[in-house]
N, C-alpha and C positions, 0 to 999 in steps of 0.2 A: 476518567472519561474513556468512552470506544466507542469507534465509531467500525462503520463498513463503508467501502471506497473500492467504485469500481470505476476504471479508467478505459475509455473508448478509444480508437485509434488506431495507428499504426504504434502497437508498444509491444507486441511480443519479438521475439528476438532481435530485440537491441541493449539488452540490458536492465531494464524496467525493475523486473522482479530484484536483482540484485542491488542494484539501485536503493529499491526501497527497503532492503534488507539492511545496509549497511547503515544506511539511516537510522533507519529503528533501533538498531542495537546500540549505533554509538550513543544514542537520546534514552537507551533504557527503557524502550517501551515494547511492550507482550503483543503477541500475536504474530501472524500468517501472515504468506501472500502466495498468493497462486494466479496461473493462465486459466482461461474458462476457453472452454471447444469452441464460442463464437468467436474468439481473436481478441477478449475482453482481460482485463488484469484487475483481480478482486483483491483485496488488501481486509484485515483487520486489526487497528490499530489502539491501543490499551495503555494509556498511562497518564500524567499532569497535560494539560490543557494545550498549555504553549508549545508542550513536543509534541504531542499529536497532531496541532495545528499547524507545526513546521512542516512533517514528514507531508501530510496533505496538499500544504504550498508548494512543496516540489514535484508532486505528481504532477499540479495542474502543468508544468514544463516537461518535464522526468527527463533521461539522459540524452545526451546528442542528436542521436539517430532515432530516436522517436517524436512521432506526430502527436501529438494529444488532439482530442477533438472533442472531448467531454470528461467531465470527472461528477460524478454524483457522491454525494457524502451523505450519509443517513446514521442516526446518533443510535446505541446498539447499549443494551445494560451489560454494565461489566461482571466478567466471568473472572476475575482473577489473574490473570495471563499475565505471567514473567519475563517470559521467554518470545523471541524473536525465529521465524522460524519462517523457511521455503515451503509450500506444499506440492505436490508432485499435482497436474495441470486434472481440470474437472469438470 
């Protein structure tokens, strides 16, 4: 499964991106996450069901000091992705 996951809000610098970094990795799931220039946090998420479904459930909160105010998920065909990875903001 992969999805794309973009989170609305107050979520760039408070930790968001790493947040969902460490998630990912520990659950073994492939793909990104990056800032977008409107203030938005893009995620792509690649692996069994139930972990990509987890790391999803915590955006709709994400860390402390962020507001969430919307999470969209849209289901994406899988490209293979192993690996867990920051991208630099876009």
């Amino acid at each position: 499964m992969r999805v794309r996951v973009l989170v609305r809000g107050r979520v760039q610098g408070v930790g968001f991106r790493w947040g969902v970094t460490a998630r990912a990795r520990s659950l073994g799931l492939g793909g990104t996450v990056r800032n977008l220039p409107e203030g938005t946090v893009e995620a792509f998420l690649e692996g069994p069901r139930e972990r990509v479904e987890s790391v999803v459930e915590w955006c709709r909160q994400g860390p402390s000091g962020a507001r969430v105010e919307g999470v969209e998920v849209a289901d994406e065909p899988p490209v293979g992705e192993v690996e867990f990875a920051q991208r630099p903001a876009g």
